[in-house]
C-alpha positions as CSV (number, residue, x, y, z in Angstrom):
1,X,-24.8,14.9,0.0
2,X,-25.6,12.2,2.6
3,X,-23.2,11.5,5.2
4,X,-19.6,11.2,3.9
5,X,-18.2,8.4,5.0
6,X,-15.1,8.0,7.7
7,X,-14.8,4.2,7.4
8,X,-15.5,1.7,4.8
9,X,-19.2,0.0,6.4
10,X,-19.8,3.8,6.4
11,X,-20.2,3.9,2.6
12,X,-24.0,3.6,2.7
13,X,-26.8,3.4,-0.7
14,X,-27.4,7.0,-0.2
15,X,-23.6,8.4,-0.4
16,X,-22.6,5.8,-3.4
17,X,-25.5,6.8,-5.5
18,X,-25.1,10.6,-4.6
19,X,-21.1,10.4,-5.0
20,X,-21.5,8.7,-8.5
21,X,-24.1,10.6,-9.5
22,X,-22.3,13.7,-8.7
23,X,-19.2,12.7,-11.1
24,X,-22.1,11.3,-14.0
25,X,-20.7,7.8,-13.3
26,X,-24.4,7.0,-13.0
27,X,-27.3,8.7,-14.4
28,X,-30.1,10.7,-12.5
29,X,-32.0,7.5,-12.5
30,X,-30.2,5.1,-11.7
31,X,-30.2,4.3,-7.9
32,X,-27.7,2.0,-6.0
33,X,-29.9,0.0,-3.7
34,X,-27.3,-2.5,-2.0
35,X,-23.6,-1.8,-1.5
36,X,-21.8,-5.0,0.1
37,X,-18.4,-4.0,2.1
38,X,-15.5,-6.4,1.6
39,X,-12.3,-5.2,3.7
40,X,-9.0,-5.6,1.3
41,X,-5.0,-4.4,1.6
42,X,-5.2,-5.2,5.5
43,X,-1.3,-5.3,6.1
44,X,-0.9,-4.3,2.3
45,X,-1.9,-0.2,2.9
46,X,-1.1,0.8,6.8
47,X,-2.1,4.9,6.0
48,X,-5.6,4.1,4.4
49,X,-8.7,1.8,5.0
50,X,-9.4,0.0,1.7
51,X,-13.2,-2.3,0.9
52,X,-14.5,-3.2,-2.4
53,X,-17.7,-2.2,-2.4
54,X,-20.1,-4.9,-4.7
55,X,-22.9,-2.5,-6.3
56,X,-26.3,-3.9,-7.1
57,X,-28.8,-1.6,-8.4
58,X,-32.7,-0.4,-8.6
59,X,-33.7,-0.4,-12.2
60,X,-31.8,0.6,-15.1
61,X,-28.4,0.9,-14.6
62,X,-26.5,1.1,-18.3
63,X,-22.7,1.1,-18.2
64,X,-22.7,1.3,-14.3
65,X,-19.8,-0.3,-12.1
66,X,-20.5,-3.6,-10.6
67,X,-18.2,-2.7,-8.0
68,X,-15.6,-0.1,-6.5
69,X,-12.6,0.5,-4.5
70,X,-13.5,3.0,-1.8
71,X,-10.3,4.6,0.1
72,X,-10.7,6.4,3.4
73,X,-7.8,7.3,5.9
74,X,-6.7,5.1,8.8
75,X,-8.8,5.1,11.6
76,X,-5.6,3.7,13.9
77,X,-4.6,7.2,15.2
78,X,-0.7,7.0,15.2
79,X,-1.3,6.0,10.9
80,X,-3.9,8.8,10.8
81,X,-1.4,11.1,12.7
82,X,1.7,10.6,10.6
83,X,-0.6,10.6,7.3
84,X,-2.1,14.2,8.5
85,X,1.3,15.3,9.4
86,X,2.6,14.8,6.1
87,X,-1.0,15.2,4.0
88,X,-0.3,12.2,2.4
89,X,-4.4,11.8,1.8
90,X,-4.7,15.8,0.6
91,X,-1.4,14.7,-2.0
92,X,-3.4,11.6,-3.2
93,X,-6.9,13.4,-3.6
94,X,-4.9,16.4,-5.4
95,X,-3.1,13.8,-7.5
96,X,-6.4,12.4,-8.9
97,X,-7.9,15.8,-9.5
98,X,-5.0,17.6,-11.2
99,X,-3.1,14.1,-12.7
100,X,-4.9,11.5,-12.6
101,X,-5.4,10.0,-16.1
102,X,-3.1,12.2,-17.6
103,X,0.3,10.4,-16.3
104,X,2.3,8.1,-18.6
105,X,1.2,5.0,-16.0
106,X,-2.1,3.2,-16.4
107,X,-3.6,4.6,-13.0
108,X,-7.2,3.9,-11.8
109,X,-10.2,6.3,-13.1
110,X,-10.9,8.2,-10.3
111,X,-14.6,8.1,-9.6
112,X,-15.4,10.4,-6.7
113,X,-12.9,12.7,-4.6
114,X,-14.0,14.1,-1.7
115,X,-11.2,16.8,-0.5
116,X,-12.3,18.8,2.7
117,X,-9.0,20.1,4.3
118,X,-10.6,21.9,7.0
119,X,-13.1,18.9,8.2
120,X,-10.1,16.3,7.6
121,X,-12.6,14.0,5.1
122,X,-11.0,12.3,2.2
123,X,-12.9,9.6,0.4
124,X,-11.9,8.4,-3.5
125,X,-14.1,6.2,-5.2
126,X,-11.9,4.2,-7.7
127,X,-12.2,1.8,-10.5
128,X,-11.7,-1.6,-9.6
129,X,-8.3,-3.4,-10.4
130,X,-9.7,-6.6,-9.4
131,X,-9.2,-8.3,-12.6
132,X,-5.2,-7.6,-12.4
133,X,-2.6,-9.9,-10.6
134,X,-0.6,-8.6,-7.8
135,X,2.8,-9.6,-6.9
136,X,3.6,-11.0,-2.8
137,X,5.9,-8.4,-1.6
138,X,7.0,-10.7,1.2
139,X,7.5,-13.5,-1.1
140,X,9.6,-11.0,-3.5
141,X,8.9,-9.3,-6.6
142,X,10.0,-11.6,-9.5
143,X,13.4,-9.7,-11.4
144,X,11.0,-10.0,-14.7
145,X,8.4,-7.7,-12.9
146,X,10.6,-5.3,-11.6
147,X,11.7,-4.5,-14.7
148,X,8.6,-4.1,-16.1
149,X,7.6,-1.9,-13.1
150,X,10.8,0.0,-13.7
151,X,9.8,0.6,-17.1
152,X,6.2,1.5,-16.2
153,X,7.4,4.4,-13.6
154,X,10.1,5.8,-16.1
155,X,7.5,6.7,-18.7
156,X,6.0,8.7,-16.0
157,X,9.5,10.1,-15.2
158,X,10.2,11.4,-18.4
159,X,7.0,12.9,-18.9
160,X,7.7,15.4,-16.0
161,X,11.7,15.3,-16.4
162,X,13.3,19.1,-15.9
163,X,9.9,20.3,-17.0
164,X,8.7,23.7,-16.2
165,X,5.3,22.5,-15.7
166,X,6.6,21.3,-11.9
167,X,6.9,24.2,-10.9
168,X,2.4,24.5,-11.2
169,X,2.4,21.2,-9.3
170,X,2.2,23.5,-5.7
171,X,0.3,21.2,-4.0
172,X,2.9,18.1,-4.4
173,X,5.7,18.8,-2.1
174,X,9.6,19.1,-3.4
175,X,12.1,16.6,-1.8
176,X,13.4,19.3,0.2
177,X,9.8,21.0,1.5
178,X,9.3,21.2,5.1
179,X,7.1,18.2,5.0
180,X,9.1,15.8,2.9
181,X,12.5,17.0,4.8
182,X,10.5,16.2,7.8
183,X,11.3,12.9,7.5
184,X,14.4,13.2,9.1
185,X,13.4,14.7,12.4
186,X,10.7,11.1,12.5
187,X,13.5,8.9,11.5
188,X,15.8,10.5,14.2
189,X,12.5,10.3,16.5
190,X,12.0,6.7,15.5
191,X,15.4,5.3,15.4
192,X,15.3,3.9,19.6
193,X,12.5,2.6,19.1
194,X,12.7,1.0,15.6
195,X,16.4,-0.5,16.7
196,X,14.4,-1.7,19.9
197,X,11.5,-4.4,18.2
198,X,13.9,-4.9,14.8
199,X,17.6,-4.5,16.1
200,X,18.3,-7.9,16.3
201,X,17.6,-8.9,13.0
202,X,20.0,-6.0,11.3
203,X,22.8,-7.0,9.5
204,X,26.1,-6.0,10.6
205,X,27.0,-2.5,10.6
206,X,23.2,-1.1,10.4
207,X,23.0,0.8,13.4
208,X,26.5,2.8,12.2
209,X,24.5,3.1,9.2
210,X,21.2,4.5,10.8
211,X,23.1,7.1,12.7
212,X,24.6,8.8,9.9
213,X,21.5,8.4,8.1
214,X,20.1,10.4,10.4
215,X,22.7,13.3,11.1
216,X,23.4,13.5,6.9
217,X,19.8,13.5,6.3
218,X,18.5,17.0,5.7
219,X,22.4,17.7,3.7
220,X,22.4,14.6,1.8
221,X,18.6,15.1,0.4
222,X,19.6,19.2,-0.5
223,X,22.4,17.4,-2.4
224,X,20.5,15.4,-4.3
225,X,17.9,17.5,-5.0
226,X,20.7,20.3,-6.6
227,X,22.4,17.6,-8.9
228,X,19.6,15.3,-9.9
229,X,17.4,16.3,-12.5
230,X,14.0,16.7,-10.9
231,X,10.6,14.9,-11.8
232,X,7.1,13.5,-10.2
233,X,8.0,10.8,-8.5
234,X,5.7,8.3,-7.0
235,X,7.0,7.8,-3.2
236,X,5.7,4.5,-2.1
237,X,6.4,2.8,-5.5
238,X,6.9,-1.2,-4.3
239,X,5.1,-4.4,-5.3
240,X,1.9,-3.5,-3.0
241,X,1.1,-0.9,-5.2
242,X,1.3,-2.5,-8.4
243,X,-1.0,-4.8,-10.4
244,X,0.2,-6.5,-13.7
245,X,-2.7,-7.1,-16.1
246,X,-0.8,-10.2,-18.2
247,X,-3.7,-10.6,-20.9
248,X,-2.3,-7.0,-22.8
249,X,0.8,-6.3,-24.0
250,X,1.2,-2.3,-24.3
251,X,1.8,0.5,-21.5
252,X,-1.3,-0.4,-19.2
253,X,0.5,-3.5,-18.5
254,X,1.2,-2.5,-14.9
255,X,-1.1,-0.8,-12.8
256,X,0.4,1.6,-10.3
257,X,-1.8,2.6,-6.8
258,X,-1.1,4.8,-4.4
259,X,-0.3,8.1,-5.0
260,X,-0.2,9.4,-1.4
261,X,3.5,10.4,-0.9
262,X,3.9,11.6,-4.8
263,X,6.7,14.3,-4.5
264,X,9.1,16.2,-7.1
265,X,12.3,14.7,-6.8
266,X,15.0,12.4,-8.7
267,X,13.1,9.5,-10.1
268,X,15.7,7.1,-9.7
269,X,14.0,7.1,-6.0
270,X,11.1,5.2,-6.8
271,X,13.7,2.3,-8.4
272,X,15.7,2.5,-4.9
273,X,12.2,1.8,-3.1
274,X,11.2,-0.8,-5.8
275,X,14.8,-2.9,-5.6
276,X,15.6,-2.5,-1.8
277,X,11.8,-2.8,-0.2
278,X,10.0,-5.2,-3.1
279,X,12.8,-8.0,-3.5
280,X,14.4,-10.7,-1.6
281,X,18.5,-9.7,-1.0
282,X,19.3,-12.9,-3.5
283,X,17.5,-11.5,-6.1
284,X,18.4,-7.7,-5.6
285,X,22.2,-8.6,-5.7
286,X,21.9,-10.9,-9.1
287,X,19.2,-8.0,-10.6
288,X,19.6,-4.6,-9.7
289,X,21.9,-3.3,-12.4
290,X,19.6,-5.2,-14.8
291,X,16.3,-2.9,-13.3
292,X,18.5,0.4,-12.8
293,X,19.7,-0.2,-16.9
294,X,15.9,-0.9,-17.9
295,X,14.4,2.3,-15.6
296,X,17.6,4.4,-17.6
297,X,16.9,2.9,-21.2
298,X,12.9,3.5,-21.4
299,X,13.6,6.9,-19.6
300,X,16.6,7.7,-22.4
301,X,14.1,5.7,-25.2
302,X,11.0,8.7,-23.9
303,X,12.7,11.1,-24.4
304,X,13.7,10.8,-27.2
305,X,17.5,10.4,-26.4
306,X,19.9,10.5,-22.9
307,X,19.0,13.1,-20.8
308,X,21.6,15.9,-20.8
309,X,24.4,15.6,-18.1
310,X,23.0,12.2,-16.8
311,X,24.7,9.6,-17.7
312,X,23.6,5.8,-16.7
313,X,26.7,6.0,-14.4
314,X,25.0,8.7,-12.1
315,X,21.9,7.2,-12.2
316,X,23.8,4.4,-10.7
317,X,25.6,6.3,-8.5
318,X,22.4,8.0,-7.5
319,X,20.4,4.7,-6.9
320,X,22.9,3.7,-4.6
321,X,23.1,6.9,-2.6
322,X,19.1,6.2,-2.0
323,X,19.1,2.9,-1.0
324,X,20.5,4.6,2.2
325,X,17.8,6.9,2.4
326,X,15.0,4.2,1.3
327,X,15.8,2.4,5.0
328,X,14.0,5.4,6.6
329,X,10.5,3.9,5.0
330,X,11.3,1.4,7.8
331,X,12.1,3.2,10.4
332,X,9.7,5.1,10.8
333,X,6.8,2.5,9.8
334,X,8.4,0.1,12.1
335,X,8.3,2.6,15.0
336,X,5.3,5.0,14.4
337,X,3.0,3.2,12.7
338,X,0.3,0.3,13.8
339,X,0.6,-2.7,11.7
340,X,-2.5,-3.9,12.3
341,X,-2.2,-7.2,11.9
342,X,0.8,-10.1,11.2
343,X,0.9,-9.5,7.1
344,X,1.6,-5.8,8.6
345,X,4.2,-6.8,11.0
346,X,5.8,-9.5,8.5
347,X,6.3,-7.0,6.1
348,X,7.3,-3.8,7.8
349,X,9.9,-6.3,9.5
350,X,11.0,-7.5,5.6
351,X,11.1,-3.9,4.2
352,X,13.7,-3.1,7.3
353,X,15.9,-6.0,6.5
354,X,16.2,-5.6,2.9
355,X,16.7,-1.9,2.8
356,X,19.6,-2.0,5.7
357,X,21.0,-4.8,3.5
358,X,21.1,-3.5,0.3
359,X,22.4,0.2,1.4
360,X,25.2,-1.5,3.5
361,X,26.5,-4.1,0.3
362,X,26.5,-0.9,-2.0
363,X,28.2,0.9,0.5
364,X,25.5,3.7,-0.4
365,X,27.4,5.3,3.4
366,X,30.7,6.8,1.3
367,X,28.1,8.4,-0.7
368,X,26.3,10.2,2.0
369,X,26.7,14.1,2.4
370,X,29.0,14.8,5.6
């Protein structure tokens, strides 16, 4: 195969042709003879270089892509170190070759997956989600879109809830495997440093917080993971990741991206993320029991009935326990990671003062192992 590309104006003719040949995107004759590079999700993505890549062909070229998304990891070396650390791009290439297009979530085709461990190269060629609208997770995801986000990520949760078929899943990490529960050590790692560039805009009583979220950490997750029925969850599930197609009307109404830090845990997780890093604190307050009640009800209406032994008032209980845990998404992307740019800094800066605020008004600290 011709050179595999480690940045985005790497993706040359030769490689797109090869890679989409290789996955009979394209036939044997059909050659891609220009590939224009646009650069997107600068200060949206801060693990993965992201370009749209603008096909135009030699010849015939029936049913071939005008253009792709091509995803290749960070080149800034603290994001490339943490998402090595954690094999965030190995979890999102095994995602697309053992799940993709089989979850209960309208995800995009995977085109090409290039998984080579031992080299460190990962490279996905996806479908383009260009025609879809996303939602400004600075501005704040609108209540109405949360919901239907909610609903979106519970499908998926009750496709996978208590099943046995988890347990084949080795390559996504449990909540409480080495490199998920590693977290804890980087929060406790980033903590001075975070409280140093974003202390001064904390509400009151967040650095108390932070400290026992960091000394509970490795207890409070083994908790949860013993009395929370377990499922896929998505990990980074917030309005970057999403696109909302509004010209349908069925389950591929939302998009969902990003499958990097997918993990078997408790699903109400991904709502935690979703209310405390993807909306404004005026509109968490009024909503959240709204979107908690519209995750339970689609996951209760999937399966067929409520799930046995969880009742909506521990899925409430347990979204407010995560909130507390959610504010280490902040942490350690305010402290470890490069930004890269304003968008970067404006909304790793948000995501910190949202999820401090939210696990601090549901007093998510009284629920925190000791």
């Amino acid at each position: 195969m011709a050179h595999v590309p480690t940045t985005t104006e790497g993706a040359t003719p030769e490689f797109v042709t090869e890679a989409l040949r290789s996955t009979g995107v394209i036939g044997a004759d059909t050659v891609v003879a220009e590939v224009e590079h646009d650069r997107i999700g600068e200060g949206v993505g801060l693990m993965c270089e992201l370009a749209r890549l603008t096909l135009r062909y030699g010849g015939r070229a029936l049913s071939a892509p005008s253009s792709v998304i091509l995803k290749v990891p960070s080149n800034l070396p603290e994001n490339r170190g943490v998402g090595d650390h954690f094999r965030f791009y190995e979890r999102e290439g095994r995602f697309y070759r053992h799940l993709g297009g089989k979850v209960a979530a309208r995800t995009p085709e995977c085109l090409f997956n290039h998984i080579d461990t031992d080299q460190g190269e990962f490279v996905l060629l996806l479908e383009d989600f260009g025609g879809r609208t996303m939602a400004s997770q600075i501005v704040g995801l609108d209540p109405a879109r949360a919901v239907e986000a909610a609903r979106a990520i519970a499908r998926v949760h009750a496709q996978f809830w208590r099943s046995r078929g988890l347990d084949a899943l080795g390559w996504m990490p449990r909540a409480i495997d080495p490199e998920v529960l590693g977290a804890a050590q980087s929060f406790r790692e980033a903590w001075p440093v975070f409280l140093d560039r974003f202390g001064d805009d904390l509400p009151d009583g967040a650095v108390a917080l932070g400290e026992r979220v960091g000394a509970t950490w490795e207890s409070t997750i083994h908790e949860m993971f013993e009395m929370s029925p377990i499922t896929v969850c998505h990990g980074d599930f917030r309005a970057d990741n999403l696109m909302f197609d509004d010209t349908v009307d069925d389950e591929g109404h939302v998009g969902v991206l990003d499958w990097q830090l997918a993990y078997r845990g408790d699903g109400v997780g991904d709502i935690a993320y979703l209310i405390t890093q993807s909306m404004t604190a005026e509109a968490r307050r009024e909503h959240d029991r709204e979107i908690v009640a519209a995750w339970y009800d689609q996951l209760c209406s999937t399966l067929g009935g409520e799930p046995d032994g969880y009742s909506f008032d521990q899925a409430w209980q347990d979204y407010r326990r995560g909130t507390a845990s959610m504010t280490a998404m902040a942490v350690i992307g305010g402290a470890q990671l490069d930004p890269a740019n304003e968008r970067g800094r404006e909304l790793v800066h948000d995501m910190a003062v949202r999820s401090f605020s939210a696990a601090l008004e549901l007093d998510a600290v009284t629920l925190l192992s000791v």
